[in-house]
C-alpha positions in Angstrom: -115.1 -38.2 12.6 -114.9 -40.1 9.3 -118.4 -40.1 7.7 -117.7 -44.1 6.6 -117.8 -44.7 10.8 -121.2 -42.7 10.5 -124.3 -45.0 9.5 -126.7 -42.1 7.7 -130.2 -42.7 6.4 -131.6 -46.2 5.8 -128.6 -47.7 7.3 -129.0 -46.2 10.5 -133.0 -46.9 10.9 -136.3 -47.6 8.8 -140.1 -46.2 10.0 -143.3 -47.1 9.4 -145.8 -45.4 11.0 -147.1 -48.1 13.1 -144.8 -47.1 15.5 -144.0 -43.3 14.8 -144.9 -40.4 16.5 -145.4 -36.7 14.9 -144.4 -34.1 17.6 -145.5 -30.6 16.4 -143.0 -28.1 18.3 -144.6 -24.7 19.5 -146.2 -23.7 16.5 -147.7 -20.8 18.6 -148.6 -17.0 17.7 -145.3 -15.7 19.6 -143.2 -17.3 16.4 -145.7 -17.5 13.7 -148.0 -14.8 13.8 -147.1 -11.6 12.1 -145.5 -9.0 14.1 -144.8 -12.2 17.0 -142.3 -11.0 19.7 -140.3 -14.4 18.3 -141.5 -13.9 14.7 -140.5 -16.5 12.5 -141.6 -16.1 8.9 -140.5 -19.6 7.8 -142.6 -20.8 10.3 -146.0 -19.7 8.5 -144.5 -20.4 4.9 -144.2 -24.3 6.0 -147.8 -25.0 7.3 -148.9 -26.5 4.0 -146.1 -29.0 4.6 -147.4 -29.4 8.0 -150.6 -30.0 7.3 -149.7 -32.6 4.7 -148.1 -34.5 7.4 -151.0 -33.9 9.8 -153.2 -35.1 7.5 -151.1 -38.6 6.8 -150.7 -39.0 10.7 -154.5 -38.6 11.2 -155.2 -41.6 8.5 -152.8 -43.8 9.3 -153.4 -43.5 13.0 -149.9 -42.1 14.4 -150.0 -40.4 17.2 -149.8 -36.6 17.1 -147.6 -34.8 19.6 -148.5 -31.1 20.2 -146.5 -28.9 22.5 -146.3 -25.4 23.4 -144.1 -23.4 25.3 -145.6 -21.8 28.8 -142.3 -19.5 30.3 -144.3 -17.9 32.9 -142.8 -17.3 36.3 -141.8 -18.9 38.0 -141.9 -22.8 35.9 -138.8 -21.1 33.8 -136.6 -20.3 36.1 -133.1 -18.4 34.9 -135.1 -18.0 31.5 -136.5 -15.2 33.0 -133.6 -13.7 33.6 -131.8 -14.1 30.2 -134.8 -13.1 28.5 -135.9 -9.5 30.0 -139.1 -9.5 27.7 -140.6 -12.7 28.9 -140.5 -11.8 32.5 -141.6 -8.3 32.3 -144.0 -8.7 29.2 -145.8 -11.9 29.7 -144.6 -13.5 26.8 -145.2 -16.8 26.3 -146.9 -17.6 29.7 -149.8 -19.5 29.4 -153.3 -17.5 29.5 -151.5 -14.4 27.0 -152.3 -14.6 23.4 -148.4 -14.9 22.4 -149.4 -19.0 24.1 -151.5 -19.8 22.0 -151.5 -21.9 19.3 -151.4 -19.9 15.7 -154.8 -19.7 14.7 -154.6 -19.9 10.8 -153.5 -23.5 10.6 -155.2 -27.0 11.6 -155.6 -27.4 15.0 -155.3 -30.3 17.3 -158.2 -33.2 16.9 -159.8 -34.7 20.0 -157.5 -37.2 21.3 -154.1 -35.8 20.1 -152.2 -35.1 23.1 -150.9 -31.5 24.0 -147.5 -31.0 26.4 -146.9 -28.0 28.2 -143.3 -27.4 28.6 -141.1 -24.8 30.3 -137.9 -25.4 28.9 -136.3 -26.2 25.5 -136.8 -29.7 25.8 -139.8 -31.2 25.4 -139.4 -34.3 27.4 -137.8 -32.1 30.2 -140.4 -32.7 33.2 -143.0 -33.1 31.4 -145.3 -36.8 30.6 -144.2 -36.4 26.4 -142.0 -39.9 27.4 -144.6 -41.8 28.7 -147.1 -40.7 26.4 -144.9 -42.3 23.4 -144.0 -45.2 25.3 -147.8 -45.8 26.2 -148.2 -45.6 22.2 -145.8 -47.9 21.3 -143.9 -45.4 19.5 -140.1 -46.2 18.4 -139.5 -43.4 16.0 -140.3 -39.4 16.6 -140.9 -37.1 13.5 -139.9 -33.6 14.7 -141.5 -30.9 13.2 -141.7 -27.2 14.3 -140.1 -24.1 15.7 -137.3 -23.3 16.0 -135.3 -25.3 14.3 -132.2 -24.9 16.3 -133.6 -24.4 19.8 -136.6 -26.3 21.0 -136.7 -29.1 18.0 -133.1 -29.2 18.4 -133.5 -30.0 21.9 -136.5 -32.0 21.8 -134.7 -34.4 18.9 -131.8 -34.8 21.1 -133.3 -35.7 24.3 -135.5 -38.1 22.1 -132.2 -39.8 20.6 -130.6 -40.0 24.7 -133.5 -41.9 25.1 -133.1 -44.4 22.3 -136.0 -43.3 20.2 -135.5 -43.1 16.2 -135.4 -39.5 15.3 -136.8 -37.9 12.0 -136.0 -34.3 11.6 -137.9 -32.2 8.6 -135.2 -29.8 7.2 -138.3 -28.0 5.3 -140.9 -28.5 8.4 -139.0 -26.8 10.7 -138.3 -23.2 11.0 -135.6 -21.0 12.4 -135.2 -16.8 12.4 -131.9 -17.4 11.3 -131.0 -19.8 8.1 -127.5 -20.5 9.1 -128.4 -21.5 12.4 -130.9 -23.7 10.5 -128.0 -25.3 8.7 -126.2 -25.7 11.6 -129.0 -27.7 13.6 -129.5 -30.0 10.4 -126.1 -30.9 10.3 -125.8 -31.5 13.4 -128.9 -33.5 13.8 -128.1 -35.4 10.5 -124.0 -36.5 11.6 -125.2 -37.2 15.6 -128.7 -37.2 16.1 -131.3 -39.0 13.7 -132.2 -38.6 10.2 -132.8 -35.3 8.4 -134.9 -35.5 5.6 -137.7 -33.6 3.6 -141.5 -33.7 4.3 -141.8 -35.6 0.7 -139.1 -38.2 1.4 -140.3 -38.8 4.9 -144.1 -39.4 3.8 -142.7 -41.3 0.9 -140.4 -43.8 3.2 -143.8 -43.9 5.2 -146.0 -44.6 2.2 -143.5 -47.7 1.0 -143.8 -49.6 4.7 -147.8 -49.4 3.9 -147.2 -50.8 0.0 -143.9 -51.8 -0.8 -144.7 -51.2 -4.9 -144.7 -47.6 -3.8 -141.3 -46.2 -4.5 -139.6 -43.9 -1.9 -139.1 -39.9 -3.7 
């Protein structure tokens, strides 16, 4: 597909956060603690980033999206089967430590809301759509792990549903950095917008004071 039949960044949407929404994808022990079944070292090396954002979403009154992944039996169905571990360890079912959130980060503030999911898909029978649409949101900023599987799906079943979607290359993590590069792409041509944490909070920043210039 020629990229000049594509529209990319500004041309395809602006934000402000009036109407954006921060959705923090399964930043739980099972991919970000040390020695995590799912270990995902990128994961922990990004939470200064995350908090950054946090912390802008929190003053500027965006609403804040946390999700974590429950795949106890029998809410995930044939995920059980292709992964042996879950079903016959317990992990990731809600009540084990490997379901909680990681502890050595900020944590949600009363009145954030928290979705339990047991798929990829964060909007997959779960209240995530009505929750945004409730808040007047337009445009999602997906943030998270992993970057390729549940923000990945998350981000696309956000775009089938005509939300604007921001996707952090450097806020979301993935075991594997070419399938990393592969999900950004793909995002980036199909999807939304892939940007930075700085560019993002800079585009952000401008809608509040125009004089501010974007990085």
């Amino acid at each position: 597909m020629p990229a000049e039949r594509i529209a990319f960044g500004r041309d395809f949407f602006t934000f402000e956060p009036s109407t954006t929404a921060l959705i923090v994808i399964d930043m739980q022990n099972s991919f970000v603690a040390e020695g995590g079944t799912y270990e995902t070292p990128p994961a922990r090396d990004m939470i200064p980033t995350l908090e950054r954002l946090i912390a802008f979403a929190r003053e500027h009154g965006m609403p804040i999206v946390w999700t974590q992944s429950d795949h106890s039996a029998p809410h995930s169905g044939i995920m059980l089967k292709k992964f042996p571990t879950i079903r016959e360890d317990r992990e990731l079912w809600r009540g084990e430590p490997s379901f909680e959130l990681y502890g050595d980060m900020v944590q949600p503030a009363e009145g954030e809301f928290r979705v339990v999911k047991h798929k990829y898909d964060a909007f997959w029978e779960t209240d995530l759509d009505a929750i945004l649409r409730n808040s007047g949101v337009e445009t999602v900023v997906v943030v998270g792990t992993a970057t390729n599987i549940c923000c990945e799906s998350t981000a696309r079943s956000a775009f089938f549903r005509d939300y604007q979607v921001v996707f952090l290359s450097d806020c979301t993590a993935s075991f594997d950095p070419e399938m990393h590069a592969a999900a950004l792409k793909t995002i980036d041509v199909f999807f939304g917008r892939v940007m930075t944490a700085d560019e993002a909070l800079g585009e952000l920043q401008e809608s509040l004071d125009p004089a501010v210039a974007v990085t």
